[in-house]
LUMLO-208933 format. One record per residue (C-alpha): residue in three letters; x, y, z. Coordinates in steps of 0.25 Angstrom, whole numbers, plus 5000, padded with zeros to 4 digits. Last residue first. Layout:
BEGIN
ALAXYZ;...
END
This chain:
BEGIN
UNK519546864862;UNK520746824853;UNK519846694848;UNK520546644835;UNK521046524843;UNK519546474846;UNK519346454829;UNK520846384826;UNK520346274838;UNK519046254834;UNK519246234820;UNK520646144822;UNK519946004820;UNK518946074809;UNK519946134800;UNK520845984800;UNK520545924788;UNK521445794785;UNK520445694784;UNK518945754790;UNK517945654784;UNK517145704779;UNK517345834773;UNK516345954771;UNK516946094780;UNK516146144790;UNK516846234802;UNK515946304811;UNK516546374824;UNK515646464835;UNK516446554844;UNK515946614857;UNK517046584865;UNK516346504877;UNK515446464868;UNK515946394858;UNK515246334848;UNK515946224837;UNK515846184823;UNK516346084814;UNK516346024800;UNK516845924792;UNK515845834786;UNK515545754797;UNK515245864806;UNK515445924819;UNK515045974832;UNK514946094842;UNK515246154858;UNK516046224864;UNK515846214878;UNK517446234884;UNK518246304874;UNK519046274863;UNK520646264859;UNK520846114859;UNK521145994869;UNK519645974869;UNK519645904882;UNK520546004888;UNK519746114882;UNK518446064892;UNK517246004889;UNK516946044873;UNK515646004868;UNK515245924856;UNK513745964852;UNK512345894852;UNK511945904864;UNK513245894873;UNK514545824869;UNK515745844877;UNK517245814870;UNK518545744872;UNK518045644880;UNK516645594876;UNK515945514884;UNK516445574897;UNK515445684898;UNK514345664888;UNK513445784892;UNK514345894888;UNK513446044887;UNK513246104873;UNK511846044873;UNK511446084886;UNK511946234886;UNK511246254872;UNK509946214879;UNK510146294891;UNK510446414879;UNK508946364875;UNK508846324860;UNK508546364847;UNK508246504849;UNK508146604837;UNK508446754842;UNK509746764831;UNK510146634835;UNK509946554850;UNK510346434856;UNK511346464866;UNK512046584856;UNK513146484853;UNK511946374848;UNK511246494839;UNK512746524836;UNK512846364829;UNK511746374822;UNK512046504816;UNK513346444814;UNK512746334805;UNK512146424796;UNK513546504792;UNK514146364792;UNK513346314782;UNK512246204785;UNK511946044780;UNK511245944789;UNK511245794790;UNK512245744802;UNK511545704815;UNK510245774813;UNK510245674800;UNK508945724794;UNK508945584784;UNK508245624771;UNK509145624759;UNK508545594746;UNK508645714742;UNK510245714743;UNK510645874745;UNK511245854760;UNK511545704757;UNK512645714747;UNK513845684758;UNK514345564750;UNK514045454758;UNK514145444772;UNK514245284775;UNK515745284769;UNK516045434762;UNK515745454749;UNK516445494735;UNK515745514722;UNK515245374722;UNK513845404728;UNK513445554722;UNK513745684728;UNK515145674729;UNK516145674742;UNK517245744736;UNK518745704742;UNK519545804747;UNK521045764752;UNK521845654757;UNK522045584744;UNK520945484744;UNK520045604748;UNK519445644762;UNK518045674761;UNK517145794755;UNK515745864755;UNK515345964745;UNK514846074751;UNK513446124751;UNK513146264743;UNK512646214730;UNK511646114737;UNK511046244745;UNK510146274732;UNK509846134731;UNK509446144746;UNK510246064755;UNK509745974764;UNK509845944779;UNK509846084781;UNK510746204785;UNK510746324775;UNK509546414781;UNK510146414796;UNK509646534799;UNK509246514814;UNK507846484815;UNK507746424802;UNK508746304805;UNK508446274818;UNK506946254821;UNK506346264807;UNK507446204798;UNK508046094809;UNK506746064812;UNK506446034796;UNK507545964794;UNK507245864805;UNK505845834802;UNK504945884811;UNK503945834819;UNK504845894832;UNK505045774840;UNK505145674832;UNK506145754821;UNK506845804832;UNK507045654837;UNK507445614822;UNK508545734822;UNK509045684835;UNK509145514829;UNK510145594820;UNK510845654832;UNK511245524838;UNK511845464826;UNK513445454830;UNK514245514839;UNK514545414849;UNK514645484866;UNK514545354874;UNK513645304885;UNK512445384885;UNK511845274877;UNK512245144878;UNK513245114864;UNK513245104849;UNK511745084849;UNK511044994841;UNK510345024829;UNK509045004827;UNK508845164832;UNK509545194818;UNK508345134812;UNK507345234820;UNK508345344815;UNK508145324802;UNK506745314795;UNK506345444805;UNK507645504801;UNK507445504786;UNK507845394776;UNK508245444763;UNK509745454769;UNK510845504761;UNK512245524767;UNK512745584778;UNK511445574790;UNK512145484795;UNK511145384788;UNK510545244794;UNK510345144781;UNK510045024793;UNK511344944787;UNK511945064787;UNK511845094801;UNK511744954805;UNK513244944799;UNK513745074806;UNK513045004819;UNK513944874818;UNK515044954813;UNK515145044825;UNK515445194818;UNK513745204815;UNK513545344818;UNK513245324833;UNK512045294841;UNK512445274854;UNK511645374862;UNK512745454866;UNK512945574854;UNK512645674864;UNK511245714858;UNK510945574857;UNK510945534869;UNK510345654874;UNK509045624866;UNK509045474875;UNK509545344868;UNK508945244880;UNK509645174890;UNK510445054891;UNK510345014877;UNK509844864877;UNK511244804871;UNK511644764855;UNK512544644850;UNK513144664835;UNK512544604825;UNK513444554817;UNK515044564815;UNK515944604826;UNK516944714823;UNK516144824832;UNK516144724843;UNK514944724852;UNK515344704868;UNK514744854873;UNK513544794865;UNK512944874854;UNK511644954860;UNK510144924858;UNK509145034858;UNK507745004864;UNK506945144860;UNK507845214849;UNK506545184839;UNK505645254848;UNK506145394842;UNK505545504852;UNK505445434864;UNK506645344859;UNK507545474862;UNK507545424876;UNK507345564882;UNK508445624891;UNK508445744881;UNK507245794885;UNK505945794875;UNK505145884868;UNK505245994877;UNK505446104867;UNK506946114873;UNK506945964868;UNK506646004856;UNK507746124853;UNK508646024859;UNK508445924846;UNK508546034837;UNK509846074845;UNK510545934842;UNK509845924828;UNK510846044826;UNK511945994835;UNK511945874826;UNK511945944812;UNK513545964813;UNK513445814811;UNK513345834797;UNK513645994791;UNK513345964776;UNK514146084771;UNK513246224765;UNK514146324761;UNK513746434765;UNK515146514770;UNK515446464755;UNK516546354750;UNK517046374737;UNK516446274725;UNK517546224717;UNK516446104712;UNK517645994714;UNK518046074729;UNK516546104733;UNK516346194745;UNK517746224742;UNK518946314753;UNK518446394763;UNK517246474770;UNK517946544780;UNK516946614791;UNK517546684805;UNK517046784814;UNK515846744812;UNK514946834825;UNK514246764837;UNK515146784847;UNK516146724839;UNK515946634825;UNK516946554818;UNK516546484805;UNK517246394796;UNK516746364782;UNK517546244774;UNK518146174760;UNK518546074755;UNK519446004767;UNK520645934769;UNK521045984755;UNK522146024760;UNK521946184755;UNK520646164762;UNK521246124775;UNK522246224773;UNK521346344770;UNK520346294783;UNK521646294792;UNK522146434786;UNK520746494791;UNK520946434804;UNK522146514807;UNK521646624801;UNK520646644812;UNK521946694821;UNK521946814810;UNK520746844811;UNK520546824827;UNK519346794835;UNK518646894845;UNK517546924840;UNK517747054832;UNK518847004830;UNK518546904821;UNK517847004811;UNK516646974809;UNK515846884799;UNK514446894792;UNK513546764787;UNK513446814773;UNK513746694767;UNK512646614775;UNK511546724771;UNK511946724756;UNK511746574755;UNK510346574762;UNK510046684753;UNK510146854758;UNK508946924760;UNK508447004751;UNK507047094758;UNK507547164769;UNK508247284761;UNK506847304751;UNK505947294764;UNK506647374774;UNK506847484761;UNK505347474759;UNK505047484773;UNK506047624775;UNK505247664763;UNK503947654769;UNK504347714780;UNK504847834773;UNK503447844767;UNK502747834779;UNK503547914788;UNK503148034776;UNK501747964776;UNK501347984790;UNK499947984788;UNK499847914802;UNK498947794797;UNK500047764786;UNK501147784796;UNK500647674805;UNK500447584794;UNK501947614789;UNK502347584805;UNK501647464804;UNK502447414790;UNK503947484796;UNK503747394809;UNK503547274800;UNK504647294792;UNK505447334803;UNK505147204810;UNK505647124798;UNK506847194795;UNK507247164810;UNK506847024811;UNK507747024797;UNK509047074807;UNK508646974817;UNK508846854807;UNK510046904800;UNK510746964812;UNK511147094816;
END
């Protein structure tokens, strides 16, 4: 049974044992009494320890493939490609999981959490998860709209007057020119499902002329330190023009942190804290969280690039000790100072918390009798609605989507859905076999590491049934 039935359980028999005592006492029946009383005692003492945070991510329990229809032996495939990627030295270390029906069938927690400290990787390992943090902000954006607050063909500006009046480059702009580049009126306005199918022509700043206004601007990515919080931030990133109409083109890029300030609007919370009461809470995800505890600090991996010689190079804790250009050095999850909710890129999890997510979306928006969302919902957010603007994928609220397996060109099936991250990880859900795949490792950027391109395919061709 699971945890959070299994304690409802406990619970209900201690308060059925308490009334039957009273009953008992009235009766005279002090034989039942007694033996009642022991049997609430020993209820009692047994319920009482429960395991730590820590504890209850390493004891998430696995079942032999077979009994859901995946092979051991076949599942050795992808166990030798995590050992060579690590023997390489084309990753530090990783936790993959393969889930079916509802049951791990597969957990490898591989190679170094931290090579120079030679810390092992754990199952709770905590890894800063990036852009994996959109289809969360995705879903609490679509538990909003399921309370009414707004419909998705809202001009966002309603909510954040900032984005009202947006200016675009000129189809004509030159991305070598120097200058101020020349804008357009915006056609239409930025509406919510613009920017929850990456079509509302923010983007990450890959254009020279926005990348030089992001900085200019100090607008994070939600990578690096940040004292400014989203209300400071995404009003300034609305003074920056467009990359193209909206609705016309598919550009990954900051669409979701502009989400986390709309929940934040509409909800009165602060981002953190609607993930935590609405999200996180309900479904047991205690290790996920913008920032880590001091506690959690000695379970977060250290994060990693690509080397002068091909291999791993440490990203330090302190400018100087190794960075990445416009990133920085990866510290921002324990950095006090730190206070930008990127909904795009911020969060930090495990893989055993982030699969609870991830089965609450399988089950159509429901875990352990918590329901996020509607399974209708579900069905619209894991449905294409960018067509022909992408052409080798779909992309629906929040998630990549797969079309058809001749688009894919890969082992898969039609409607699976799921994202990935900067810093090396990746997970999938798919319905049509019931399988759910998580794969988070800490590099960035990827080099020669191959585990993640070749995830999907060695988990489907363990499937015997």
């Amino acid at each position: 049974m699971d945890k959070f039935d299994y304690w409802s359980v406990v619970r209900n028999k201690k308060e059925n044992k308490i009334t039957n005592l009273y009953w008992l006492k009235s009766a005279g029946n002090y034989s039942q009494l007694f033996c009642s009383a022991l049997l609430l005692l020993f209820t009692v003492f047994w319920a009482a320890p429960q395991l730590s945070k820590a504890q209850q991510a390493e004891e998430l329990s696995v079942v032999e493939p077979e009994e859901v229809g995946l092979s051991s032996d076949r599942l050795e495939h992808l166990t030798r490609v995590i050992d060579r990627n690590i023997e390489k030295e084309w990753l530090a270390g990783a936790v993959v999981l393969i889930a079916r029906d509802g049951e791990v069938a597969y957990l490898n927690a591989a190679g170094m959490q931290d090579r120079e400290a030679e810390i092992p990787v754990k199952k709770n390992t905590i890894f800063r998860i990036a852009s994996m943090t959109k289809p969360i902000t995705s879903v609490a954006v679509m538990m909003l709209y399921e309370e009414g607050h707004f419909q998705l063909s809202d001009p966002v500006s309603e909510y954040i007057p900032a984005f009202k009046d947006m200016r675009v480059l000129a189809d004509s702009t030159n991305e070598s020119a120097s200058g101020t580049p020349p804008t357009v009126p915006a056609e239409r306005p930025i509406t919510i499902k613009h920017l929850l199918t990456h079509t509302s022509g923010l983007t990450y700043g890959e254009n020279p002329f926005i990348g030089k206004m992001l900085a200019e601007k100090k607008i994070s990515t939600g990578l690096s330190t940040d004292e400014n919080t989203l209300a400071e931030d995404i009003p300034r990133l609305a003074e920056i023009p467009l990359l193209h109409q909206p609705g016309k083109r598919w550009t990954y890029g900051m669409s979701v942190d502009v989400l986390g300030y709309l929940v934040e609007v509409v909800s009165g919370m602060s981002l953190d804290e609607f993930f935590q009461n609405r999200i996180f809470a309900p479904l047991g995800m205690d290790d996920t969280q913008f920032h880590v505890s001091e506690e959690q600090e000695s379970r977060l991996a250290a994060a990693y690039t690509v080397g002068s010689e091909g291999g791993l190079q440490r990203l330090g804790n302190k400018p100087g000790q190794g960075s990445l250009p416009n990133i920085g050095i990866g510290s921002y999850p324990f950095d006090k100072e730190h206070q930008f909710l990127a909904g795009g890129a911020g969060l930090t999890s495990t893989v055993p918390n982030y699969f609870r997510f991830t089965q609450m979306l399988m089950n159509g928006g429901e875990l352990d009798g918590v329901r996020l969302l509607s399974p209708k919902t579900i069905e619209l957010m894991t449905t294409d609605h960018v067509g022909d603007l992408l052409e080798d994928m779909g992309f629906g609220l929040g998630f990549s989507v797969t079309r058809s397996l001749a688009e894919r060109g890969e082992l898969g099936s039609m409607g699976t859905f799921g994202w990935g991250s900067f810093w090396y990880g990746t997970f999938f859900i798919d319905p049509a076999e019931g399988m759910i795949g998580i794969s988070v490792a800490q590099k960035h950027p990827a080099g020669k590491a191959t585990l993640n391109d070749k995830f999907g395919i060695l988990a489907r061709q363990a499937i015997i049934d």
